[in-house]
N, C-alpha and C positions, 0 to 999 in steps of 0.2 A: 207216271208211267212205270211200268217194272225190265229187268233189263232184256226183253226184247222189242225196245222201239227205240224212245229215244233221249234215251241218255240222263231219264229219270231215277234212275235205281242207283242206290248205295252200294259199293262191293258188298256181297255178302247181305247184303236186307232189301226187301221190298220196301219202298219209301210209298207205296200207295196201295190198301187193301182194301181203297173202295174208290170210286171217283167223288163222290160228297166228301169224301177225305180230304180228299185233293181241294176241293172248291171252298171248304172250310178254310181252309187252310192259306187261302190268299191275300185276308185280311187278318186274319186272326180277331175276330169281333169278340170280346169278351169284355169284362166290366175293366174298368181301367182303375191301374193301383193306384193307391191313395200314399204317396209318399212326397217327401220332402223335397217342394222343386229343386230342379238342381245336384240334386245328390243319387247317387248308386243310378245310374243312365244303365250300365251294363246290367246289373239286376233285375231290375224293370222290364227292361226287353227283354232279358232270357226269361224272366219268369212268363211275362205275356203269352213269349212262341210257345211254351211248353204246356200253358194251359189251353191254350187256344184250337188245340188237336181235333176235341170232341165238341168244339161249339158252333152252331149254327148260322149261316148266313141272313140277314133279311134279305126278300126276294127281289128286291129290288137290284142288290147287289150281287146276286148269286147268278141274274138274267147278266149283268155287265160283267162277270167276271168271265160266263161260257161265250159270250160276244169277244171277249178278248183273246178268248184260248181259240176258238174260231179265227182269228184275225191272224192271229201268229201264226197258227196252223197253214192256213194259207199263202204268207208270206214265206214260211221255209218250204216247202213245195214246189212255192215257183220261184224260190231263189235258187233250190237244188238244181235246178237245169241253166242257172246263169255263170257265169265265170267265177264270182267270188266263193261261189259254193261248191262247182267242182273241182274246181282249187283246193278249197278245204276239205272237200272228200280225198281227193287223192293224195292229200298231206297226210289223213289217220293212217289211209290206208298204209302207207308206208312205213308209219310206226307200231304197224301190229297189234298187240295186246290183248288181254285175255276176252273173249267174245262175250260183254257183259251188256251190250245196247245195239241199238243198230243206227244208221246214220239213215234218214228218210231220203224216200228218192234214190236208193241205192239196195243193193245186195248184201252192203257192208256190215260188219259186227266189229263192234270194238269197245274199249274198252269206257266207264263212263265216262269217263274225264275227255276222252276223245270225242266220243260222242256228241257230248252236250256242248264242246269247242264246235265242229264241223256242225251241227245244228243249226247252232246261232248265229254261226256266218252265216246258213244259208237264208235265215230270218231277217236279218240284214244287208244281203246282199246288195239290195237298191234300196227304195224309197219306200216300202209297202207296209211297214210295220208300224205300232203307233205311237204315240208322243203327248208327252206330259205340257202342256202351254204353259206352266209359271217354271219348272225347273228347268223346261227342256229335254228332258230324258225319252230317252228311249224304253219302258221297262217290258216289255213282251218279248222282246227276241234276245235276251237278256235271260228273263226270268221262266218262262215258257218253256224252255229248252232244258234248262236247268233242273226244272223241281213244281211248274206250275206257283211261282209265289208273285209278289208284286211289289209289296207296300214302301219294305225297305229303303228300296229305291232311289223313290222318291222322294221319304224322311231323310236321309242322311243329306238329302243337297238341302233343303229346308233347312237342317240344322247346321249345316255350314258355310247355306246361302249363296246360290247358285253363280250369282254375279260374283262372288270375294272367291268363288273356286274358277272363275276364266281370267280372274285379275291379275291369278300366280300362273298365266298360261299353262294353267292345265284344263283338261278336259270334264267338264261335269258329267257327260255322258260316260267316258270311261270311269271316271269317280265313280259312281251309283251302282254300275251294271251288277260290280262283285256282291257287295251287298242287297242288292234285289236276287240275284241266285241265292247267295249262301240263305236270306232268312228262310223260304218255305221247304228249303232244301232240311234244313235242321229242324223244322217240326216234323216235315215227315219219315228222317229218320227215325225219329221218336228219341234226340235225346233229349235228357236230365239237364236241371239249370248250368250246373257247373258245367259240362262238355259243350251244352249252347256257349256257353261263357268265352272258353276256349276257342268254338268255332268262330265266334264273333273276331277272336284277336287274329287267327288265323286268316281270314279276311281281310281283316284290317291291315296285316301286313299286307295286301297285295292289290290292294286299291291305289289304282294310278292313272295315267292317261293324260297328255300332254292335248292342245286345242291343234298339236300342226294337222291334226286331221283333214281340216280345210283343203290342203293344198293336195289330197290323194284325186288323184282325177280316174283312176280306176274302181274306187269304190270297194278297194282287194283290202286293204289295210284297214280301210274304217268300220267294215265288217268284224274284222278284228278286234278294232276299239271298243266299239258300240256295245259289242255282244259277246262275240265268240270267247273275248280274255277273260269276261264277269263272270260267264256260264262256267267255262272252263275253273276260274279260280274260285269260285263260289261251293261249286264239287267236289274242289281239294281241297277245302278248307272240310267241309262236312264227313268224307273218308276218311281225311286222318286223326280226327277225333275218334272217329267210329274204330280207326284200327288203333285206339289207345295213346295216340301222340297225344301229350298236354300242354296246355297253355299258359297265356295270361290270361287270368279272372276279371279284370277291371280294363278293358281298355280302353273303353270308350269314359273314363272318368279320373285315370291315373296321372302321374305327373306328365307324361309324354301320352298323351293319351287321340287317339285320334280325330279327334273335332282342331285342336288345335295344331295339328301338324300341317292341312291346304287351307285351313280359314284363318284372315289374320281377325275376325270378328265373331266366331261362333256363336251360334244359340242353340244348345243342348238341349233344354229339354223340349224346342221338337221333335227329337228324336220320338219322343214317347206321347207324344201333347193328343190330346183325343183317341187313345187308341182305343177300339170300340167302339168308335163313332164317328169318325172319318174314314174314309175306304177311297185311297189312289185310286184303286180298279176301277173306280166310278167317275174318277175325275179324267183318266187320258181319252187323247182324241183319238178315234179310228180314222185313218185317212181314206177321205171318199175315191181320191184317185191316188196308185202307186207313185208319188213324185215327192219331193221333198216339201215338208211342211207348209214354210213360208210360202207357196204357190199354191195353197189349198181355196184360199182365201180369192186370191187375182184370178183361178182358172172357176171358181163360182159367181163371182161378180161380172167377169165378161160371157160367161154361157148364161147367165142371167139377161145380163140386159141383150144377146143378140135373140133369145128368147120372146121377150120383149116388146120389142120391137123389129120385130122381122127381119132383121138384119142378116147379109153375108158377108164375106169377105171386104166382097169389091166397094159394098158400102162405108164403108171405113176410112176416111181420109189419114186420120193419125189415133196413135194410141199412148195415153197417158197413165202408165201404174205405178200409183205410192202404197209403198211398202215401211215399214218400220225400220230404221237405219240399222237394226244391228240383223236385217234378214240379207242386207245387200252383198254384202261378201258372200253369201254362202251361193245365191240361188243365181246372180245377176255372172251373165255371159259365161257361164259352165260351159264347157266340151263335152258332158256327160247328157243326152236328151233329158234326163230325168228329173234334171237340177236345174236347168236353165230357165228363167220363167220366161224372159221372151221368145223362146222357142215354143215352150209349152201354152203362152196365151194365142199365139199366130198359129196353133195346129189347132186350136177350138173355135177360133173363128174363122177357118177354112173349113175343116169337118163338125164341127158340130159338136164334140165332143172328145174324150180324151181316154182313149183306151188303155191296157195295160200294154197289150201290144205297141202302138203306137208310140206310147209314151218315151219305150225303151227301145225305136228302130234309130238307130245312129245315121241311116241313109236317109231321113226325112228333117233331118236338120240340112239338108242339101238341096230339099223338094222345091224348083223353083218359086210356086205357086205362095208357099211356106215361109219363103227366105224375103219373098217383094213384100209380105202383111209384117214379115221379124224387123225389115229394115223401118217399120214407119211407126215402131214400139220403143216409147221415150219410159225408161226405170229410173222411179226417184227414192231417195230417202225421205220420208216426211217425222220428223222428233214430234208431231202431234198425233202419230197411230203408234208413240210406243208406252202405249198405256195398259198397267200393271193387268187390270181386270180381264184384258186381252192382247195381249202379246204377240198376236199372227194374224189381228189385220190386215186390210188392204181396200185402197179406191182404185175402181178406176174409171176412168172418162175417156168416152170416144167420141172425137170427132168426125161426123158424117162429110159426105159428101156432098149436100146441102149446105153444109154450113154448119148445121144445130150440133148440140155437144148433148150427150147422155150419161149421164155419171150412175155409179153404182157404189155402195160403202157395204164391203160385207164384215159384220166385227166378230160373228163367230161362225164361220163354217163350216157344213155339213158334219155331226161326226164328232162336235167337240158335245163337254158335259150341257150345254147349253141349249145347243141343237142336236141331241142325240139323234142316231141312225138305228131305224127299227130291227129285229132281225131278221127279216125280209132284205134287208138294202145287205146286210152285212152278209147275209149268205150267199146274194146277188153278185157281192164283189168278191169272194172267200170262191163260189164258183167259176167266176171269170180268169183267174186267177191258177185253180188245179183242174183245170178240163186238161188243159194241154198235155198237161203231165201223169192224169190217174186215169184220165177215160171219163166219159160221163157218169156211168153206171157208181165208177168208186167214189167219182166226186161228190154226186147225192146221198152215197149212203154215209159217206164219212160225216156230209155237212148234218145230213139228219142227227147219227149221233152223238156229237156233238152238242148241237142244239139241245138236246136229253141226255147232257153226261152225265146228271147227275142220278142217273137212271141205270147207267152202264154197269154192269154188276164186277168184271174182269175188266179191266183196260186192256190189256190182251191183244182180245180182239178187234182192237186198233190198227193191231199192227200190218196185217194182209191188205190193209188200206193207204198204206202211206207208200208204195211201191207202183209202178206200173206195171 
């Protein structure tokens, strides 16, 4: 984007003078260097970001990369009218700055660094944004915000292995974010290897994020984590390159170098391993309904089988959902509607289905009707759906009122790289999503050009559409 939307632009440069720019630019697909595994990691990548400017997407990925910017698009929209986001609006606003972006869903102009923070909060406000199934990451409301980039991301947990970065209780999700802004941030400023170089350490410095996320029951903080601090610090690292600050050259390879400061096991050259022919953008899940991951899974298998089998409520003697032991902490008995899966399976087999509306009414976690189907929803851990190839499994089995029991296994759910969602469904949910907030008329024309960004001659004219 340029600096009036959202929080895409470099002080002083346009970081996007076409949108194919921008969509180039989120894998960076170029032929992959031919060097000695293991050695110059920081080289490699800077050289790749910096060739990768002018080279083209396949269209396969260039369809999943506008499905993702669509996705996030939607998710900060309708996160700008939730608490975590008018929160974060009214934090820039407070700290002023030069009028370089504008914060969506607002009036506001500020600065980009503020900007691309108060964005990505609003991208992450809830549950609506999407998610990488083997790292876990978050990278759209993250990267989207930032600079339009992705891949990052998602290498840098790969290379430090996502499991040995929650071991040192930190947070993989806050780990990644910075590095998914800063990479497509520093191509489309258009710098030079060495200033990539530099931005890379400057990044590096500011890659953190602890796991107590968990226990934010407001969803204010982890907006924060997810997104708001990567986008945010992703930005600063690319400015101040651009306003001349320098750096470390090597940091992703020196003696202190960053693979080995949160992995006590690193594998570096994923960092770099297929680039040119692996594309994260193609691998994360779009979530089919705004609720936390792990419930993607149990709220398809039960609208499935009540689908099915005709089923209502009242049909329902008990309900049995296994889940993957390490999704039970996050999702099992939340206060948040959004996160809770027994709340969220007991509102789809009373209604039918699972709205964004409903998903996030806190007064329906009270709904009598709601609370008699939540109380007869038995949550287990099962260590035989925590299998690598899908990671957000989920069974479940209902027991009728007959007697009979009806099971359902769903192992990739709507939305993941497995069972992609068309872009019909993702417009479907991208609209469901910004009616509230843009009007019908802005929501189709935004979803339409989107759909055809790479078409859009000025991003620009974006902007009169992210407002009400």
């Amino acid at each position: 984007m340029d600096r009036n939307t959202l929080g895409m632009t470099m002080h002083r440069r346009r970081l996007l003078s076409g949108s194919g720019a921008a969509l180039a630019s989120m894998t960076w697909p170029v032929r992959a260097a031919e060097t000695v595994p293991g050695t110059d990691i920081t080289g490699r990548l800077a050289r790749y970001m910096v060739a990768a400017r002018e080279a083209p997407l396949p269209p396969e990925v260039m369809t999943a990369c506008k499905h993702r910017i669509l996705d996030t698009f939607g998710a900060m929209l309708s996160g700008a009218r939730m608490r975590p986001g008018t929160m974060a609006a009214g934090y820039v606003r407070g700290q002023g700055g030069v009028a370089q972006c504008s914060v969506v869903g607002t009036d506001l102009r500020t600065s980009a660094i503020n900007a691309a923070l108060a964005n990505a909060m609003c991208a992450h406000a809830d549950e609506t944004d999407d998610f990488e199934p083997v790292t876990k990451a978050h990278p759209g409301s993250a990267t989207v915000p930032a600079a339009l980039g992705y891949d990052l991301c998602c290498r840098l947990l790969m290379a430090l292995g996502p499991d040995l970065v929650r071991g040192s209780h930190r947070s993989a999700e806050g780990t990644s974010s910075t590095f998914g802004a800063l990479g497509a941030a520093s191509s489309l400023a258009r710098l030079d290897e060495q200033r990539t170089r530099f931005a890379l350490s400057y990044a590096a410095q500011q890659v953190s994020g602890l796991w107590s996320w968990v226990k934010d029951e407001d969803h204010i903080e982890k907006a924060f984590d997810f997104a708001g601090m990567g986008a945010r610090n992703g930005v600063t690292a690319v400015s101040m390159v651009e306003a001349g600050l320098t750096g470390v050259a090597d940091v992703l390879d020196g003696t202190h170098n960053l693979f080995i400061a949160p992995s006590s096991a690193p594998k570096p050259e994923a960092m770099v391993a297929d680039l040119g022919r692996r594309f994260y953008v193609a691998e994360t899940a779009i979530k089919t309904y705004s609720v936390g991951y792990p419930i993607q899974s149990p709220l398809d298998a039960v609208l499935t089988l009540r689908t099915e089998h005709g089923l209502s409520a009242e049909d329902v003697r008990h309900v049995r959902v296994s889940l993957p032991t390490d999704a039970i902490g996050i999702v099992g008995h939340s206060a948040m509607p959004d996160v809770s899966c027994q709340h969220l399976v007991a509102l789809a087999l009373v209604r039918g289905g699972v709205s964004f509306a409903d998903s996030h009414d806190a007064t329906l976690m009270q709904d009598p009707a709601i609370r008699a189907v939540r109380d007869r929803i038995e949550l287990v851990g099962d260590p035989a759906l925590m299998m690598p190839e899908a990671p957000r499994s989920a069974r479940v089995a209902l027991t009728l009122s007959d007697g009979r029991t009806v099971e359902h296994m769903t192992k990739y759910p709507p939305g993941t790289k497995e069972n992609p969602l068309s872009t019909e469904r993702v417009s479907a949910k991208v609209r469901d999503l910004i009616v509230p907030v843009i009007g019908a008329g802005k929501a189709d024309d935004l979803i339409g050009r989107l759909n055809a960004l790479e078409t859009v001659a000025d991003i620009r004219t974006l902007s009169p559409l992210l407002t009400a």
